[in-house]
mmCIF file of the N, C-alpha and C atoms, coordinates in Angstrom:
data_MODEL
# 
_entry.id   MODEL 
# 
loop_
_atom_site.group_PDB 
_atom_site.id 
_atom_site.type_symbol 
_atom_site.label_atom_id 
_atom_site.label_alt_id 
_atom_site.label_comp_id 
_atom_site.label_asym_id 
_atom_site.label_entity_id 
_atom_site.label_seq_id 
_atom_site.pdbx_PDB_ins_code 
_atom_site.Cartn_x 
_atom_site.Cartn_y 
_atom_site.Cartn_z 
_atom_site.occupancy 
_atom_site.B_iso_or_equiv 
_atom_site.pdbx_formal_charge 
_atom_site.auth_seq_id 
_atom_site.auth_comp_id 
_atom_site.auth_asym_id 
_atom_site.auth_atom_id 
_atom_site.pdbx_PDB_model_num 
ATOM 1   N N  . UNK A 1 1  ? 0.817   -1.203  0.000  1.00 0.00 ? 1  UNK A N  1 
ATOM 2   C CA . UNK A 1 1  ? 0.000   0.000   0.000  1.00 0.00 ? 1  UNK A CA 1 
ATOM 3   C C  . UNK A 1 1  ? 0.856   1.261   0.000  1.00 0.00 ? 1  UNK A C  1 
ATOM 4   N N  . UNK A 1 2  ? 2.093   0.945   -0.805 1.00 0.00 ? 2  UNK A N  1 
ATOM 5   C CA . UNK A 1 2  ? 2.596   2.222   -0.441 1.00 0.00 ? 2  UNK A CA 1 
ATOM 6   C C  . UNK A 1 2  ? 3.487   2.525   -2.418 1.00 0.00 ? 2  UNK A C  1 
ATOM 7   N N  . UNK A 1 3  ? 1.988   3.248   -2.749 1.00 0.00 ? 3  UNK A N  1 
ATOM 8   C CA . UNK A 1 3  ? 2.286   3.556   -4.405 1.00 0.00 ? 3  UNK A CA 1 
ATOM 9   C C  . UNK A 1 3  ? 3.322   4.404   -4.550 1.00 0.00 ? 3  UNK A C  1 
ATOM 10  N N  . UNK A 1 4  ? 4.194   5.400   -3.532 1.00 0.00 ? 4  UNK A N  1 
ATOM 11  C CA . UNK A 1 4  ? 5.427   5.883   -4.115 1.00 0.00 ? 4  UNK A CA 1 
ATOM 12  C C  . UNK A 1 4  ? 6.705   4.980   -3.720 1.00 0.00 ? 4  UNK A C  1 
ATOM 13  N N  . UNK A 1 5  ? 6.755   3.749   -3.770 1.00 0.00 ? 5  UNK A N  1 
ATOM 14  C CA . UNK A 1 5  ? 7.695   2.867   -3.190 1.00 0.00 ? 5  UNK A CA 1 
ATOM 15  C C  . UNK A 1 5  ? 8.011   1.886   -3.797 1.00 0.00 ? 5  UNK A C  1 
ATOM 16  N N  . UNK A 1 6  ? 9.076   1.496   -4.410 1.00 0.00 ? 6  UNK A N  1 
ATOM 17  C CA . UNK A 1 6  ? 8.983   0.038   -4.931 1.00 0.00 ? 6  UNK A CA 1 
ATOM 18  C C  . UNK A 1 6  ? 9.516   -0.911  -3.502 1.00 0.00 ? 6  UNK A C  1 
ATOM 19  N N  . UNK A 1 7  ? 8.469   -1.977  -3.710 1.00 0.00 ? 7  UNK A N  1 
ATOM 20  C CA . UNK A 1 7  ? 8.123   -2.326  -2.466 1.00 0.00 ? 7  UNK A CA 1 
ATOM 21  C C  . UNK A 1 7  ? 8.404   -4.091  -2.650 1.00 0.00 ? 7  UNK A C  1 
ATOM 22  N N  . UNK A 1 8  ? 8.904   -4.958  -1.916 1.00 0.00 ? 8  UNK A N  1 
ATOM 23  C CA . UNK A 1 8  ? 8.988   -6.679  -1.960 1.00 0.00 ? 8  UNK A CA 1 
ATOM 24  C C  . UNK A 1 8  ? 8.125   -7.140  -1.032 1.00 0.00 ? 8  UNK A C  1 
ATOM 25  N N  . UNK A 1 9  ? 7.632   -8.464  -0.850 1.00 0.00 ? 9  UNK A N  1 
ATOM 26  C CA . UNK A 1 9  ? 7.032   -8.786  -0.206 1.00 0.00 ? 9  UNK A CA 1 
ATOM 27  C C  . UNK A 1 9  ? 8.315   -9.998  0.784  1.00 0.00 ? 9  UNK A C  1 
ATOM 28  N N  . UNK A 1 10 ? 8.316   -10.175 1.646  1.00 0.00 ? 10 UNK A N  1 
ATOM 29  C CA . UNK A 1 10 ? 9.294   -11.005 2.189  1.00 0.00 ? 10 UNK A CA 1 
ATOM 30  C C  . UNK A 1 10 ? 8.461   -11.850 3.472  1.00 0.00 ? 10 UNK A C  1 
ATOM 31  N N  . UNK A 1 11 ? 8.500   -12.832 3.015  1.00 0.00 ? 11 UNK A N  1 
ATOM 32  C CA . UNK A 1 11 ? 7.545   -14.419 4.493  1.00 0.00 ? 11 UNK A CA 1 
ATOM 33  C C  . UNK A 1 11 ? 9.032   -14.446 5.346  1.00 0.00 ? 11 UNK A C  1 
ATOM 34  N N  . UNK A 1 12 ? 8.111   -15.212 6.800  1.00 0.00 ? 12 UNK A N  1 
ATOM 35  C CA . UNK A 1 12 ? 9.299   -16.441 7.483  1.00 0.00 ? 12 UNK A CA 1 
ATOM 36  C C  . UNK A 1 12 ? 8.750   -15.582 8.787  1.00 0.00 ? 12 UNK A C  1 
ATOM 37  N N  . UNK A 1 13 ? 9.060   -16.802 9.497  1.00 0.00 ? 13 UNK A N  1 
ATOM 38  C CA . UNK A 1 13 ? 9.010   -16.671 10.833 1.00 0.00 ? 13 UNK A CA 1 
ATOM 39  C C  . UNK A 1 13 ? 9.818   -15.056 11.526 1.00 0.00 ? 13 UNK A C  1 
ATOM 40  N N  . UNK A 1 14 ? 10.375  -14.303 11.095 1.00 0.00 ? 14 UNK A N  1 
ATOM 41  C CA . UNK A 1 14 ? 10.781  -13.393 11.597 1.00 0.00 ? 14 UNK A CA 1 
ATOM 42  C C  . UNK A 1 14 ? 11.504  -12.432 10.498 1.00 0.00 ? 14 UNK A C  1 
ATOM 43  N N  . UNK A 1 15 ? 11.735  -11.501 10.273 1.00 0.00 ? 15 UNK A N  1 
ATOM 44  C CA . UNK A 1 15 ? 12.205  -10.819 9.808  1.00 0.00 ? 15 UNK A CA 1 
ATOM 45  C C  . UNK A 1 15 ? 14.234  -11.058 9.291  1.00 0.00 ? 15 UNK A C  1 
ATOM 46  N N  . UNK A 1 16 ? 14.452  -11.392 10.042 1.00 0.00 ? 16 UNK A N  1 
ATOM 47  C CA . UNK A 1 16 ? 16.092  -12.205 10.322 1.00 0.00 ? 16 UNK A CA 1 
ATOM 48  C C  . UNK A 1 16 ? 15.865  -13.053 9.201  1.00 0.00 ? 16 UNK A C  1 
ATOM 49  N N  . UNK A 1 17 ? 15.076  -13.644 9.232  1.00 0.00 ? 17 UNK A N  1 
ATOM 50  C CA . UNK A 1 17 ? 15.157  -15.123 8.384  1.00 0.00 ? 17 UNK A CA 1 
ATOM 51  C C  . UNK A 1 17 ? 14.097  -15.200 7.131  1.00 0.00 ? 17 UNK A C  1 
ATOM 52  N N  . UNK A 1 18 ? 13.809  -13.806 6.806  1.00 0.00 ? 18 UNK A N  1 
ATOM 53  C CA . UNK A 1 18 ? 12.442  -13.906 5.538  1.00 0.00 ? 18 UNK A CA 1 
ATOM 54  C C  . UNK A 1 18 ? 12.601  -13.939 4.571  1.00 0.00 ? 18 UNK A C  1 
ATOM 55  N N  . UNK A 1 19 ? 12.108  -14.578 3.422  1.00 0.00 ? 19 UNK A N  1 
ATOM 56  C CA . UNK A 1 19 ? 12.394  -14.842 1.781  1.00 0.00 ? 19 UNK A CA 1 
ATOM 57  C C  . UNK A 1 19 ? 11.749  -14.548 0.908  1.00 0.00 ? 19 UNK A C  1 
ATOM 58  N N  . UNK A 1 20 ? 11.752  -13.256 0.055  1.00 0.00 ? 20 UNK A N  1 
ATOM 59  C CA . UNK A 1 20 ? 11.051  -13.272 -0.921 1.00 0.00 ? 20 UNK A CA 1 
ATOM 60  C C  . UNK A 1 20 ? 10.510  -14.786 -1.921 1.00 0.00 ? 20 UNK A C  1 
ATOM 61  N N  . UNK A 1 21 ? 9.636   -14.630 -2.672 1.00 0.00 ? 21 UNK A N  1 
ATOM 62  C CA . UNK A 1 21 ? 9.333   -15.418 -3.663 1.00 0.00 ? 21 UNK A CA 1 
ATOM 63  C C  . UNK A 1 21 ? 10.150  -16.024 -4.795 1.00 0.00 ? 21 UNK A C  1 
ATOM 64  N N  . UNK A 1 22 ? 11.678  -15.488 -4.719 1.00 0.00 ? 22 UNK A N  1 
ATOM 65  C CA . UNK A 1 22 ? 12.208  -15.672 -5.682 1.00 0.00 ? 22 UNK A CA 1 
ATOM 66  C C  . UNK A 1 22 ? 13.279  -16.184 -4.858 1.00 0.00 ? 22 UNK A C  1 
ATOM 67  N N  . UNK A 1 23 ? 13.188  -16.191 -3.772 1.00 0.00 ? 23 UNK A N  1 
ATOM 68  C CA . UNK A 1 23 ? 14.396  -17.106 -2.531 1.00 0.00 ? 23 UNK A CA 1 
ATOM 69  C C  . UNK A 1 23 ? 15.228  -16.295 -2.173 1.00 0.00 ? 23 UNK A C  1 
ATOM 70  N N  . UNK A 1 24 ? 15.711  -14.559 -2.363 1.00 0.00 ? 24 UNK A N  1 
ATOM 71  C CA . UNK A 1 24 ? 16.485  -14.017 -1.925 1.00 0.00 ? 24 UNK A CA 1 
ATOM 72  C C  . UNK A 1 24 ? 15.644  -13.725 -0.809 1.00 0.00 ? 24 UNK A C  1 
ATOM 73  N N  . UNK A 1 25 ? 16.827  -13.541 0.408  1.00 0.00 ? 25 UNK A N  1 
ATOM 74  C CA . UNK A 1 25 ? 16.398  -13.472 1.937  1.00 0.00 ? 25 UNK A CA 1 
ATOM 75  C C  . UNK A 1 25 ? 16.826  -11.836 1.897  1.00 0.00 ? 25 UNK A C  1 
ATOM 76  N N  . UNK A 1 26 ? 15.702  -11.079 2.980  1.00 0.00 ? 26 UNK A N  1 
ATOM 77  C CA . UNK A 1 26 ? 15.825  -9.897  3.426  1.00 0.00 ? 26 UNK A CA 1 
ATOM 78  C C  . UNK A 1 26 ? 16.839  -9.263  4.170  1.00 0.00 ? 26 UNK A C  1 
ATOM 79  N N  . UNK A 1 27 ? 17.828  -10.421 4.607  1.00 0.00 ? 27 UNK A N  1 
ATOM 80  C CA . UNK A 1 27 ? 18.617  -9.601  5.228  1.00 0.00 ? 27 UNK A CA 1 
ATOM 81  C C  . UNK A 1 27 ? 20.348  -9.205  4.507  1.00 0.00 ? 27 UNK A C  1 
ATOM 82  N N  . UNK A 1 28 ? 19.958  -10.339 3.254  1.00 0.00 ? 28 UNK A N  1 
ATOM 83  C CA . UNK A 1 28 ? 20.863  -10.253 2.207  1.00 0.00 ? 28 UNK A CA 1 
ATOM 84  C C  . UNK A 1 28 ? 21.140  -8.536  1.309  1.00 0.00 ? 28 UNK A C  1 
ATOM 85  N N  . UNK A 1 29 ? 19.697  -7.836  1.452  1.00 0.00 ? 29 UNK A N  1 
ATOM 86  C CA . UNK A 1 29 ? 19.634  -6.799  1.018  1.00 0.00 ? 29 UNK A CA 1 
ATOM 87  C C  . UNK A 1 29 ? 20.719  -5.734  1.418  1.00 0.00 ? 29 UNK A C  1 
ATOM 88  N N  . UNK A 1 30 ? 21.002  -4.588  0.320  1.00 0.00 ? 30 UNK A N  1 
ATOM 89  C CA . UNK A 1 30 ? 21.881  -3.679  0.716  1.00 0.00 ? 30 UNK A CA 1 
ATOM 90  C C  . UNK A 1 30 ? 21.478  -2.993  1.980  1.00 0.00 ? 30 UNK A C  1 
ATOM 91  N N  . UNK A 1 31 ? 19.983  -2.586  2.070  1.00 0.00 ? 31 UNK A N  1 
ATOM 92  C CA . UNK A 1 31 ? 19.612  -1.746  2.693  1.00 0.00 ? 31 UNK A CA 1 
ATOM 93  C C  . UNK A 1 31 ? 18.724  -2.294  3.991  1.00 0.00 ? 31 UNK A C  1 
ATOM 94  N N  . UNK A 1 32 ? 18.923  -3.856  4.355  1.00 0.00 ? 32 UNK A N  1 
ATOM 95  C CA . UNK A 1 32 ? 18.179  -4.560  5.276  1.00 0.00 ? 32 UNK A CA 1 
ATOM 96  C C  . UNK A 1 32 ? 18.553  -3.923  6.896  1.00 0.00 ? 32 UNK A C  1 
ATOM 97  N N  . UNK A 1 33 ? 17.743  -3.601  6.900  1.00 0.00 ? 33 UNK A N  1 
ATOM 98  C CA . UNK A 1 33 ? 17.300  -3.464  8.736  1.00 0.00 ? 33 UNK A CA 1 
ATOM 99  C C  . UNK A 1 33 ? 17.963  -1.780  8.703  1.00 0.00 ? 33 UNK A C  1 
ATOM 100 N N  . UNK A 1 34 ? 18.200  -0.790  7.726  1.00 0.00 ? 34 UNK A N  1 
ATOM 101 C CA . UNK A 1 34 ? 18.109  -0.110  8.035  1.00 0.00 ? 34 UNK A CA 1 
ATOM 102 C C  . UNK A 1 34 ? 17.112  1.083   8.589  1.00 0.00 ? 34 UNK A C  1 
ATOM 103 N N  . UNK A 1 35 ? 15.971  0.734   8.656  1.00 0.00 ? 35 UNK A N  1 
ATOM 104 C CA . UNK A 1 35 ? 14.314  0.901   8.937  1.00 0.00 ? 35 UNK A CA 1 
ATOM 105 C C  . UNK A 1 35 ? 15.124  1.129   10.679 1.00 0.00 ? 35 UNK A C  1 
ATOM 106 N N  . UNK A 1 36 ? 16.076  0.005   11.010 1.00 0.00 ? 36 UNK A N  1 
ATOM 107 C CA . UNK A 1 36 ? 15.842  0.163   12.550 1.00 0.00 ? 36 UNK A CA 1 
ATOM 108 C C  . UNK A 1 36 ? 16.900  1.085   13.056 1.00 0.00 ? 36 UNK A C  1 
ATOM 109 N N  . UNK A 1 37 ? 17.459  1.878   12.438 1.00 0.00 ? 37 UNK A N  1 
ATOM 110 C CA . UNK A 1 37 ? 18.333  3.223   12.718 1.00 0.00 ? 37 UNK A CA 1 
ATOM 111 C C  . UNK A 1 37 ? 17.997  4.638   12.547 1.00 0.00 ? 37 UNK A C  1 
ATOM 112 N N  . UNK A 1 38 ? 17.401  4.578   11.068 1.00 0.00 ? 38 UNK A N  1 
ATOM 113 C CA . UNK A 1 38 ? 17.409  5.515   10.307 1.00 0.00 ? 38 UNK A CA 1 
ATOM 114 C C  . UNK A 1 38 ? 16.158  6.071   9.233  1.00 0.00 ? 38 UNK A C  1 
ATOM 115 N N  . UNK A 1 39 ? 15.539  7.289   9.582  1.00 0.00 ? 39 UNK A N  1 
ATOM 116 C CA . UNK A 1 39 ? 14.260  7.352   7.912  1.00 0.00 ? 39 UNK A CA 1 
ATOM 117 C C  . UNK A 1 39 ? 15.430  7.877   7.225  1.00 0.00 ? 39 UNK A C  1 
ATOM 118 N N  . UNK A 1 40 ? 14.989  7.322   6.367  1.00 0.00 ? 40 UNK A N  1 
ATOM 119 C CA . UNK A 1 40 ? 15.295  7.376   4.558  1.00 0.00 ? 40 UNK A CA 1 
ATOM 120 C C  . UNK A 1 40 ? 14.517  8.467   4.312  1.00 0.00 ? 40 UNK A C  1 
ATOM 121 N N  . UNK A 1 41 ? 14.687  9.753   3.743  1.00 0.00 ? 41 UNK A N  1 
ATOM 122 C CA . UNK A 1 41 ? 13.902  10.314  3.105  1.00 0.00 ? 41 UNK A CA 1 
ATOM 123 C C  . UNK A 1 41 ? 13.140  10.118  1.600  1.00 0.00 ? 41 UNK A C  1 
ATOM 124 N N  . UNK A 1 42 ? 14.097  9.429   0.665  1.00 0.00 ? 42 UNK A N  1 
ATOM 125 C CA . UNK A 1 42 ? 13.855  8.649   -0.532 1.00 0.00 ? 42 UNK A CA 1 
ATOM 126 C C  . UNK A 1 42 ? 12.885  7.797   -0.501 1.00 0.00 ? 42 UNK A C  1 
ATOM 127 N N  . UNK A 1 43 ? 12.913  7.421   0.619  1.00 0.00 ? 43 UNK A N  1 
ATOM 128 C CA . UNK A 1 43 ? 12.215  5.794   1.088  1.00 0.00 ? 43 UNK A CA 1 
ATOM 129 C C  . UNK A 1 43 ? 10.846  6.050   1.766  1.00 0.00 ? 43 UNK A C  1 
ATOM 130 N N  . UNK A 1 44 ? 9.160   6.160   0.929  1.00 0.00 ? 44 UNK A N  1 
ATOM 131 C CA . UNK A 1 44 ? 8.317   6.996   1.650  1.00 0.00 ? 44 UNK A CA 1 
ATOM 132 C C  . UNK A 1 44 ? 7.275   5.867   1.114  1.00 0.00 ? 44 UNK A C  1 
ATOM 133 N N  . UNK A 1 45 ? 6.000   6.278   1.682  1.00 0.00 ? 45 UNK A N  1 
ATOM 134 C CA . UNK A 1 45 ? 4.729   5.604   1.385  1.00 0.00 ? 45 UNK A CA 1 
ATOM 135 C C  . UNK A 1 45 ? 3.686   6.621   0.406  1.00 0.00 ? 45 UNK A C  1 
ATOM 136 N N  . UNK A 1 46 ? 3.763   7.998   1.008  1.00 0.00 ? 46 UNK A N  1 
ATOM 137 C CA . UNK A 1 46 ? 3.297   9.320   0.605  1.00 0.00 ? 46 UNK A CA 1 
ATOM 138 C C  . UNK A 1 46 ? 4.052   10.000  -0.515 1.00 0.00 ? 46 UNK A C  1 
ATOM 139 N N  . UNK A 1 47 ? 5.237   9.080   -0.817 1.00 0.00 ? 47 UNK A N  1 
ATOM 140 C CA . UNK A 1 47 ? 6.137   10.465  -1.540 1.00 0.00 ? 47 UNK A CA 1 
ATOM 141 C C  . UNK A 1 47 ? 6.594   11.285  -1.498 1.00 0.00 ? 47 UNK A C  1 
ATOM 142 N N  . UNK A 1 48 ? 5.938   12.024  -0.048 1.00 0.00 ? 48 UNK A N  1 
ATOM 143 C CA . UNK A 1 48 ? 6.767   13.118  0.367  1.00 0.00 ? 48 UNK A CA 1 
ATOM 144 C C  . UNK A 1 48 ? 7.405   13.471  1.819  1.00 0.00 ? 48 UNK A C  1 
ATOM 145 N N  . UNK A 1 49 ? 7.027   12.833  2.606  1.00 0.00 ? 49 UNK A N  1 
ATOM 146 C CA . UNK A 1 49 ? 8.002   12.696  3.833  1.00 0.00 ? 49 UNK A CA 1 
ATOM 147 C C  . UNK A 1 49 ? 8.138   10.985  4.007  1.00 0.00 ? 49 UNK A C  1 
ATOM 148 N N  . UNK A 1 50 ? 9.202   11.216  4.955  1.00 0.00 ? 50 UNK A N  1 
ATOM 149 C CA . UNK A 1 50 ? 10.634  9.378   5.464  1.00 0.00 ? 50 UNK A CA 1 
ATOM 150 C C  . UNK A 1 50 ? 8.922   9.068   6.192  1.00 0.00 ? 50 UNK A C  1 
ATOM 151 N N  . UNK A 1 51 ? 8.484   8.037   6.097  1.00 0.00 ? 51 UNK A N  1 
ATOM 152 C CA . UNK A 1 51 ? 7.328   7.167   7.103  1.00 0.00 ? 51 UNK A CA 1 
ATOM 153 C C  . UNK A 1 51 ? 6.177   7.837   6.891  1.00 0.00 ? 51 UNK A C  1 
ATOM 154 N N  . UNK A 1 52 ? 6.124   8.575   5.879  1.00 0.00 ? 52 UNK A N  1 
ATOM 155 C CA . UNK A 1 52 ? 4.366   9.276   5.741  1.00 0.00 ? 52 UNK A CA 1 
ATOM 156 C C  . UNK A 1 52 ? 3.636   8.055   4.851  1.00 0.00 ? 52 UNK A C  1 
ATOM 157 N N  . UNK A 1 53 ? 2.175   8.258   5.686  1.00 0.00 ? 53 UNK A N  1 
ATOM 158 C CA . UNK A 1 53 ? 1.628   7.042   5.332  1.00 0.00 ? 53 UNK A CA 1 
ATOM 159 C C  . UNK A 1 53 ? 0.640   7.723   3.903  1.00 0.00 ? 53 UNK A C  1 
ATOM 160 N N  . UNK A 1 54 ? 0.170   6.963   3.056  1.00 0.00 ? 54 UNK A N  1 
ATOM 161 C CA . UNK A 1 54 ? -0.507  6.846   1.988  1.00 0.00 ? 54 UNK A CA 1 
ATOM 162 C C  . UNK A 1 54 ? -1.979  6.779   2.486  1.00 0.00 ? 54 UNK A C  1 
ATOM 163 N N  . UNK A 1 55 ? -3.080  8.044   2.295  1.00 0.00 ? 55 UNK A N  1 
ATOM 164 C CA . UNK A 1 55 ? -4.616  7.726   2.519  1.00 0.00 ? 55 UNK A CA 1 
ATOM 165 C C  . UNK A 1 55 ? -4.996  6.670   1.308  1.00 0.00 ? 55 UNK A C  1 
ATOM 166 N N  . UNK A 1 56 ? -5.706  5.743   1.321  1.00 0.00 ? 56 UNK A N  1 
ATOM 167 C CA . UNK A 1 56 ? -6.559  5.259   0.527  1.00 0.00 ? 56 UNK A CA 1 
ATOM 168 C C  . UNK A 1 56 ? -8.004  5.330   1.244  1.00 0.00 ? 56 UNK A C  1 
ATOM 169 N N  . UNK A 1 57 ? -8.718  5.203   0.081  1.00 0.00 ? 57 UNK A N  1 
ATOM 170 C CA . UNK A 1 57 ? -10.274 5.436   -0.208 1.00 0.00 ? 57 UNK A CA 1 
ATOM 171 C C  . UNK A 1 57 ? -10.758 3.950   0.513  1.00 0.00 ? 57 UNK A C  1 
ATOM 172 N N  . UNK A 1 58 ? -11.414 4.433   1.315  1.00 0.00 ? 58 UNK A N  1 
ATOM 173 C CA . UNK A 1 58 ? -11.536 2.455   1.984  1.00 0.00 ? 58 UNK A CA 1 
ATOM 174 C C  . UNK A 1 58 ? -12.736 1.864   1.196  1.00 0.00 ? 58 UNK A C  1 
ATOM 175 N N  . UNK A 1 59 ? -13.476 2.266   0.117  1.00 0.00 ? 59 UNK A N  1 
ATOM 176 C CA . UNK A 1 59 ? -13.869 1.486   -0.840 1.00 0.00 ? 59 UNK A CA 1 
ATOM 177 C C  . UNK A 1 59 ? -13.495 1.202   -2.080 1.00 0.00 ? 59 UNK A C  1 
ATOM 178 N N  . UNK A 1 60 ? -12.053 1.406   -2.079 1.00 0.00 ? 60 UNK A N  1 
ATOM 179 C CA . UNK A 1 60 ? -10.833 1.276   -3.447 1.00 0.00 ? 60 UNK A CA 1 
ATOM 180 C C  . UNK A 1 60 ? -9.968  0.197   -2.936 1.00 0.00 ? 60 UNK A C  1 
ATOM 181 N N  . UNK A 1 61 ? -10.344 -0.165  -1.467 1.00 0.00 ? 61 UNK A N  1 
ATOM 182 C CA . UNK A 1 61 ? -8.876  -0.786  -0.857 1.00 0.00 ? 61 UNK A CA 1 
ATOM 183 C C  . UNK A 1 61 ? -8.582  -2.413  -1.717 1.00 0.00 ? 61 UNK A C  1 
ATOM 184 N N  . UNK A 1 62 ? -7.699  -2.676  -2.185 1.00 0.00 ? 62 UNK A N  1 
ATOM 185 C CA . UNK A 1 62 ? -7.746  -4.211  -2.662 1.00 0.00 ? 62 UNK A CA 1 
ATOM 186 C C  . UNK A 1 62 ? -7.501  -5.286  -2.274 1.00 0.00 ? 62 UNK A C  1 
ATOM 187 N N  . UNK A 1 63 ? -7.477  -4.830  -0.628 1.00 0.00 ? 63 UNK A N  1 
ATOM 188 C CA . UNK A 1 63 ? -6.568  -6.034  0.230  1.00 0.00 ? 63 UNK A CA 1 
ATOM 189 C C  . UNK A 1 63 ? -8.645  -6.343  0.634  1.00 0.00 ? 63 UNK A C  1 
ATOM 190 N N  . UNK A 1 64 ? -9.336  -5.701  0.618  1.00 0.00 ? 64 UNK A N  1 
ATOM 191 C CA . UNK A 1 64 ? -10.402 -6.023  1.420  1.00 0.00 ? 64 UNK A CA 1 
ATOM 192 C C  . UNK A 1 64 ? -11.540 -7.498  0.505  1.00 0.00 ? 64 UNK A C  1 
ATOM 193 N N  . UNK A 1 65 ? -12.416 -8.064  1.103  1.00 0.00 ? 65 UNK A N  1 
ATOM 194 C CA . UNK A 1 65 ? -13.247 -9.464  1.041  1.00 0.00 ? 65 UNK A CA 1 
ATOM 195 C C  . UNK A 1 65 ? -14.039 -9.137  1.648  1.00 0.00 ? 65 UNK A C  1 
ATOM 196 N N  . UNK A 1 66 ? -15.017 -9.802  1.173  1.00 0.00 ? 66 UNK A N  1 
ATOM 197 C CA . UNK A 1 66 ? -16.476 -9.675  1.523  1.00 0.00 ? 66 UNK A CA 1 
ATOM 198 C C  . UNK A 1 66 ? -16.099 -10.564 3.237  1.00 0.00 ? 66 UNK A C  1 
ATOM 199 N N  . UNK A 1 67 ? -16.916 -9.910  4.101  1.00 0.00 ? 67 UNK A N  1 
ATOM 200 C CA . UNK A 1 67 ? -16.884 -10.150 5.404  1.00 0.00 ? 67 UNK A CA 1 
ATOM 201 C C  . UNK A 1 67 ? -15.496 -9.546  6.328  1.00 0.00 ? 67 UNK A C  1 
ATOM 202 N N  . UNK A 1 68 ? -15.138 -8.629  5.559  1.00 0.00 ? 68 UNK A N  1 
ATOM 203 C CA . UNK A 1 68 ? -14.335 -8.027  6.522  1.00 0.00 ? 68 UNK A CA 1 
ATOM 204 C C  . UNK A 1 68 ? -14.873 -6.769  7.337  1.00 0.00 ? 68 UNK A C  1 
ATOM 205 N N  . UNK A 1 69 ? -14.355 -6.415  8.084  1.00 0.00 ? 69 UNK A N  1 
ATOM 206 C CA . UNK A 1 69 ? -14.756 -5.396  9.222  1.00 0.00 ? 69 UNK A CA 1 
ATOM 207 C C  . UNK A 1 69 ? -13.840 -3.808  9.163  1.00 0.00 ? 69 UNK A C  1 
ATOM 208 N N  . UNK A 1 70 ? -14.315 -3.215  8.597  1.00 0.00 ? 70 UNK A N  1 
ATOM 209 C CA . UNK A 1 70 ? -13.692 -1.508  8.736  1.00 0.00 ? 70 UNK A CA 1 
ATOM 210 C C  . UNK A 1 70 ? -14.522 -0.368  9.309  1.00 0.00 ? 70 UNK A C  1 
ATOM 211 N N  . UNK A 1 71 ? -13.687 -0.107  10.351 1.00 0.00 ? 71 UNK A N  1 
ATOM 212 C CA . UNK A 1 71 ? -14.054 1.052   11.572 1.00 0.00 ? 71 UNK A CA 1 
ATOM 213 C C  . UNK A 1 71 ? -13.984 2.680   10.684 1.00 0.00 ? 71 UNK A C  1 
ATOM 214 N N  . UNK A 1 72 ? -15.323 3.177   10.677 1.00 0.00 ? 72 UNK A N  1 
ATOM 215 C CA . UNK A 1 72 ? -15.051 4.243   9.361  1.00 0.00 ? 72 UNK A CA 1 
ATOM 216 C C  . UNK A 1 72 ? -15.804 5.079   10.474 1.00 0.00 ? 72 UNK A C  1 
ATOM 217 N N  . UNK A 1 73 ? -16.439 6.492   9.589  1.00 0.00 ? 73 UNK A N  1 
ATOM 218 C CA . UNK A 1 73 ? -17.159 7.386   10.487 1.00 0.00 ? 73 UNK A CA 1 
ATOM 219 C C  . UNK A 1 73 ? -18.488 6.780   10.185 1.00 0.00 ? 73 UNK A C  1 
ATOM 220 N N  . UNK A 1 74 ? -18.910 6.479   8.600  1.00 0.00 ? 74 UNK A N  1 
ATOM 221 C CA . UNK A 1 74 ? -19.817 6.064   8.349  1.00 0.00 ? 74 UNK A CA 1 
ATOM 222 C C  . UNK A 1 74 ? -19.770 4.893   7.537  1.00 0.00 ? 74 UNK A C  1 
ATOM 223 N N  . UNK A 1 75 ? -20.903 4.275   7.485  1.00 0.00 ? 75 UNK A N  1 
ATOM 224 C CA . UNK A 1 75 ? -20.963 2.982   7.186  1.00 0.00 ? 75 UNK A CA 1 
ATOM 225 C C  . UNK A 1 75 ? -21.013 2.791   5.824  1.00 0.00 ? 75 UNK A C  1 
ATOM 226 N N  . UNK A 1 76 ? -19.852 1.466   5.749  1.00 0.00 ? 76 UNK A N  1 
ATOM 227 C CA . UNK A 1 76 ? -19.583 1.664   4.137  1.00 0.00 ? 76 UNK A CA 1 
ATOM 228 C C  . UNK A 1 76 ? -19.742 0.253   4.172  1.00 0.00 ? 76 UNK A C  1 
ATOM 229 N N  . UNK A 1 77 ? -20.584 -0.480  3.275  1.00 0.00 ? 77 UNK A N  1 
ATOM 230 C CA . UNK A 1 77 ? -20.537 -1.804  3.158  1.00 0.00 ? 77 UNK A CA 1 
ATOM 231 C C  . UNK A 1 77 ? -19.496 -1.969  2.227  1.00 0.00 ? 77 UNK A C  1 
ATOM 232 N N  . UNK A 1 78 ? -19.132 -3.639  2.558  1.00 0.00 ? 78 UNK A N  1 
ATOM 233 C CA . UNK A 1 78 ? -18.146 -3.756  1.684  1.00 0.00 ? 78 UNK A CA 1 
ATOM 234 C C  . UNK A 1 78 ? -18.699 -5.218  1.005  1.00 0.00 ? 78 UNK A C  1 
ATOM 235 N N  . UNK A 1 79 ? -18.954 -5.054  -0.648 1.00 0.00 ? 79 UNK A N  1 
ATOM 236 C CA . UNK A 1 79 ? -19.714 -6.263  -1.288 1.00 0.00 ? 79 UNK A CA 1 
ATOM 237 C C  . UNK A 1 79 ? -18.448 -6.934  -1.999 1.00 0.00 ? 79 UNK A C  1 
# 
């Protein structure tokens, strides 16, 4: 969810030990675990500030399925 970012997806029991889909592990990366020192300003969700988050439209969202639950002001079914 974060459209100004090129972004991987990485599984596994912990972060230390996670593998993309293509078998390279996350911590192999140039830039692994620097999240736990430092914002990146380059490195954004918003595009324009280090850790600014991205609004989406919570009836655009694509992670959502019928029977899920979202806390809104007003009630938005989700079909």
């Amino acid at each position: 969810m974060c459209p100004a970012a090129q972004t991987k997806v990485f599984a596994g029991g912990s972060i230390d030990h996670a593998v993309s889909n293509d078998g390279k592990r996350y911590s192999d990366l140039p830039n692994a675990f620097t999240y736990r020192k430092q914002l990146v300003n380059s490195c954004t969700c918003n595009g324009k500030t280090a850790g600014g988050l991205v609004r989406v439209d919570v009836k655009a969202d694509p992670t959502l399925r019928a029977g899920d639950i979202v806390a809104t002001k007003e009630l938005v079914p989700v079909v």
